[in-house]
C-alpha positions as a printed Julia matrix, in Angstrom:
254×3 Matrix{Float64}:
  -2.31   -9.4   -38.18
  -4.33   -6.38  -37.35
  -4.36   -3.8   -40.45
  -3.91   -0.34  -38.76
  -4.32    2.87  -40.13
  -7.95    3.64  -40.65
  -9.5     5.19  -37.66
 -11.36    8.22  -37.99
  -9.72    8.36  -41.49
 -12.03    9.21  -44.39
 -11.97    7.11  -47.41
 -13.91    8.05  -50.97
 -15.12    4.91  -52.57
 -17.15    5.06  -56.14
 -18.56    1.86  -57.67
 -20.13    1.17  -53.66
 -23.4     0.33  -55.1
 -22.06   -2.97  -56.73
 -20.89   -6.42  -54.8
 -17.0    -5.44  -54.47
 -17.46   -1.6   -53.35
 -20.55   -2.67  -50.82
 -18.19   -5.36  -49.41
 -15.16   -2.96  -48.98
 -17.43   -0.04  -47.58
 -18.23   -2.93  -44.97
 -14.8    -3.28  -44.16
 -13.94    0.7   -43.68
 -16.79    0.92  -41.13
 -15.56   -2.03  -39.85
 -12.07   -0.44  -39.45
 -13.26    2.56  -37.71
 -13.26    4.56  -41.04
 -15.8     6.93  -42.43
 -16.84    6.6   -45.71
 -18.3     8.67  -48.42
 -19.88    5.91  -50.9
 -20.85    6.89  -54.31
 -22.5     5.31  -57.2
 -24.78    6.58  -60.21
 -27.51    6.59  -57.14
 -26.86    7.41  -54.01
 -26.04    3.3   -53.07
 -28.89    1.7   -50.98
 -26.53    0.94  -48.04
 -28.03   -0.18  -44.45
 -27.72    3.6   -42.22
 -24.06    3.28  -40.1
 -22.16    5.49  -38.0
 -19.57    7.39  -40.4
 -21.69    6.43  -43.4
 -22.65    9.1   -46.35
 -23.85    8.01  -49.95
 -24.04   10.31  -52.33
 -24.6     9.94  -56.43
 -21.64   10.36  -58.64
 -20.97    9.81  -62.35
 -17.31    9.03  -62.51
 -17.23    9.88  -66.42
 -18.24   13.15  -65.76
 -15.12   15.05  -64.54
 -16.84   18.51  -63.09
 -19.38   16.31  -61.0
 -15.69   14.68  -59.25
 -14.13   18.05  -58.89
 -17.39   19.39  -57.41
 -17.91   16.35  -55.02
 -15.0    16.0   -53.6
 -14.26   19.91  -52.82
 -17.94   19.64  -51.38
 -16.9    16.57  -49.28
 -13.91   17.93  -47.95
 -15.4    21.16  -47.59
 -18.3    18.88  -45.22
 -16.39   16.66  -43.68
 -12.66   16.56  -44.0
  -9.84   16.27  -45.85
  -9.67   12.7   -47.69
  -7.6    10.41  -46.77
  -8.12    7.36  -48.85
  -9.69    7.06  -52.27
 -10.93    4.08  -53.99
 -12.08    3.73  -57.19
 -14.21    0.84  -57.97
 -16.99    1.82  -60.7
 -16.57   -0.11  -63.5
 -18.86   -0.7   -66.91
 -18.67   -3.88  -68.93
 -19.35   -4.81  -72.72
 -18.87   -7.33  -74.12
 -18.75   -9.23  -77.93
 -16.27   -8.97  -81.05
 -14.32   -5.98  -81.79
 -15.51   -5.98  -85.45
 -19.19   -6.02  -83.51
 -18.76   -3.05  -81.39
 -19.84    0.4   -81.51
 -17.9     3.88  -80.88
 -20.53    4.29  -77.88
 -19.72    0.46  -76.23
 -16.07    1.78  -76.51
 -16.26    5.08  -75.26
 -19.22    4.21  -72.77
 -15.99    1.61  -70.58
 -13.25    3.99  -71.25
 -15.43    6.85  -69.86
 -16.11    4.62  -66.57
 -13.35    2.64  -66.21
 -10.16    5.0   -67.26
 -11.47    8.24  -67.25
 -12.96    7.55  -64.16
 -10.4     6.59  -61.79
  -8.09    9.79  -63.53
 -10.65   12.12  -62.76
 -11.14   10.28  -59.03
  -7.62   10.59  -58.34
  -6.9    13.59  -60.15
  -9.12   15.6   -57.76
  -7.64   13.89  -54.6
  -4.12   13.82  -55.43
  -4.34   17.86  -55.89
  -5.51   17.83  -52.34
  -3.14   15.4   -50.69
   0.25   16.3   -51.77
   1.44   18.37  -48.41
  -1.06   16.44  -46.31
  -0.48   14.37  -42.87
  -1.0    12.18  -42.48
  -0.03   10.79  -46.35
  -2.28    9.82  -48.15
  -3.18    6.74  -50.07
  -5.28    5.58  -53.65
  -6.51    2.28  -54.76
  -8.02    1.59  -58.36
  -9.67   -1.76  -58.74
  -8.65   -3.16  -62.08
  -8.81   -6.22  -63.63
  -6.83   -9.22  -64.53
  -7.87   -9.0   -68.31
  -5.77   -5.81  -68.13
  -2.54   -8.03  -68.23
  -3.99  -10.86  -70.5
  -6.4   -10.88  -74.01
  -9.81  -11.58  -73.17
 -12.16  -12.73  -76.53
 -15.09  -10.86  -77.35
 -13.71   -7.84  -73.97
 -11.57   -6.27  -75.59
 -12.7    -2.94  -74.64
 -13.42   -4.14  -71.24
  -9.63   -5.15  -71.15
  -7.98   -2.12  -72.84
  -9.66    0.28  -70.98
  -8.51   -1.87  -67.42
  -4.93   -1.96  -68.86
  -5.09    2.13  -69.45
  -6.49    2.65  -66.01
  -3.68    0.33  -64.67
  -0.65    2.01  -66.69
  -2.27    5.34  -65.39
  -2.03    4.51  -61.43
   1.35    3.01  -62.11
   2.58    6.55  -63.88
   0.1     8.45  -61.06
   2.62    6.59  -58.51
   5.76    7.48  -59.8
   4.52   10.92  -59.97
   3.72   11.16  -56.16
   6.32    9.07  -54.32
   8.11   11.88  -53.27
   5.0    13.35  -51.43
   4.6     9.75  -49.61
   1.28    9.28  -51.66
   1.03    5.95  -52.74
  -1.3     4.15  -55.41
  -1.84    0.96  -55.99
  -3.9    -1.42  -58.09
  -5.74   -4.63  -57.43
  -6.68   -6.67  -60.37
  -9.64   -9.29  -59.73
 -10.14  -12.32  -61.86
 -13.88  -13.95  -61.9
 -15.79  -12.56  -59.09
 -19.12  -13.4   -58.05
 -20.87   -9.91  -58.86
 -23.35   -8.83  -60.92
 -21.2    -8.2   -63.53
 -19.98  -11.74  -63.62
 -22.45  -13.44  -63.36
 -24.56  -11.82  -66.15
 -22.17  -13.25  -67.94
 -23.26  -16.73  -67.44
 -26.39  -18.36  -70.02
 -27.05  -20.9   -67.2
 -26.65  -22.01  -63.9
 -23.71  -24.12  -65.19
 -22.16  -20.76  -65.81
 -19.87  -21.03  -62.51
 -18.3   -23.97  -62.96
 -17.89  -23.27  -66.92
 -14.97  -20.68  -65.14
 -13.83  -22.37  -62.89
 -13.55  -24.96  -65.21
 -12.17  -22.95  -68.07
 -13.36  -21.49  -71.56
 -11.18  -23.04  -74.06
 -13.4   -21.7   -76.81
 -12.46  -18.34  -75.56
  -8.87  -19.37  -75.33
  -9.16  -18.78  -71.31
  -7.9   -21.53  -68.64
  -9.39  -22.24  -65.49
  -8.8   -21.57  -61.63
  -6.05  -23.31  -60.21
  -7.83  -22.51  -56.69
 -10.88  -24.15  -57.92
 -13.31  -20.88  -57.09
 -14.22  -17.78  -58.05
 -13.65  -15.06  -55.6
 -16.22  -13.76  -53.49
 -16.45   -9.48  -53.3
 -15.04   -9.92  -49.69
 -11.62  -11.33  -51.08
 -10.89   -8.23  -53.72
 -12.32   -5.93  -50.56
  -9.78   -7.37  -48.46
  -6.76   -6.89  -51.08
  -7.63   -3.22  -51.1
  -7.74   -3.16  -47.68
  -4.26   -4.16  -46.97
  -2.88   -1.85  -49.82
  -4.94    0.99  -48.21
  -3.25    0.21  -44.81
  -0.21    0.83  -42.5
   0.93   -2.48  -42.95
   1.54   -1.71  -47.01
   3.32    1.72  -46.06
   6.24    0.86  -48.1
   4.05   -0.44  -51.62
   3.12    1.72  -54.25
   3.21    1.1   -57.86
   1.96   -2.85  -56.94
  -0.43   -4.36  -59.39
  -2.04   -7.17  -57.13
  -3.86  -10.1   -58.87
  -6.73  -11.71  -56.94
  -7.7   -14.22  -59.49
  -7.12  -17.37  -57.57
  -3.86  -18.2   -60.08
  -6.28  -17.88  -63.03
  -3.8   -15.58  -65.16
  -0.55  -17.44  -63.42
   1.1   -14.16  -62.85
   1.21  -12.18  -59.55
């Protein structure tokens, strides 16, 4: 099956400097999409047809408002928006400070609200309908030891796009949410003391009360890329509200 739906369209995508957002700016281009791809830097993507980078810090809420009225103002109204920026830390809740805390929730909740926010003002009325796509995480539906920042500010970000959903159904808008497990990023992998870090995962942690992969593999950025693709698509023109897991059955729940 073909996925239709993304020629000449123009997508938003933040986090595109990191393994998952590079991969899915890939797959835009690749769909006959242009792309606006945004990161702290402008991300160090290879020059394409349909290609702009531009910085962005996704915590800061007048830098979104001002981007996105500048990129519509440039080059069109938006069609799709993903957001994909997302800040780890990691260690014992008794360990961590107000700025660890504050420093994920900034990225990874207020981010995608502010992302969103923006867009959704400008889509509802639009044709054709648009469509928004926050990359979670499958620690927002399970405890993670020693993330639990990391984990409740993935389960506030998904709660949000489920209520953001709700809220724009009736203008055919639809959001969705794709939760990765393990995935072979930077942010994963600095994770890992060793180079028996991999297979520790796939394995499973039971020190940290985690279980393995039933699949046997950790996903590679292609595979989440690909989930958002499909959600972003014609083919998914009747989901919203979904909360996919890409985890390779890590969290046993879909």
């Amino acid at each position: 099956m073909r996925l239709t739906g993304f020629q000449d369209a123009l997508a938003l995508v933040t986090g595109a400097g990191g393994g998952i957002g590079r991969a899915l700016v890939g797959l835009l281009l690749d769909a006959g999409a242009r792309v606006v791809a945004t990161d702290l830097t402008a991300p160090d993507l290879p020059p394409r047809q349909g290609l702009t980078c531009l910085p962005l810090d996704v915590s800061d809420a007048g830098a979104v408002e001002a981007l996105v009225a500048q990129v519509e103002a440039d080059l069109g109204p938006v069609r799709f928006g993903i957001a994909v920026a997302g800040a780890l830390a990691t260690g014992l809740v008794t360990e961590t400070s107000d700025e660890d805390w504050r420093r994920v929730f900034a990225v990874n909740a207020d981010g995608v609200f502010h992302l969103t926010r923006a867009l959704a003002r400008r889509m509802i009325g639009r044709e054709p309908r648009g469509a928004l796509v926050a990359v979670s995480s499958n620690a927002a539906g399970v405890p993670r030891y020693g993330m639990a920042g990391y984990a409740a500010s993935k389960a506030a970000a998904t709660m949000y796009m489920r209520a953001l959903g709700l809220e724009l159904a009736p203008h055919g808008i639809r959001c969705n949410i794709v939760a990765p497990g393990s995935t072979r990023t930077p942010m994963q992998t600095g994770m890992w003391a060793d180079e028996s870090g991999e297979a520790r995962v796939i394995a499973g942690l039971p020190e940290q009360f985690k279980p393995g992969i039933p699949l046997g593999k950790i996903a590679e950025p292609g595979d989440i890329a690909a989930a958002v693709m499909f959600l972003l698509s014609d083919q998914a023109g009747h989901v919203t509200m979904a909360d996919l897991y890409v985890d390779g059955g890590a969290t046993q729940r879909g």
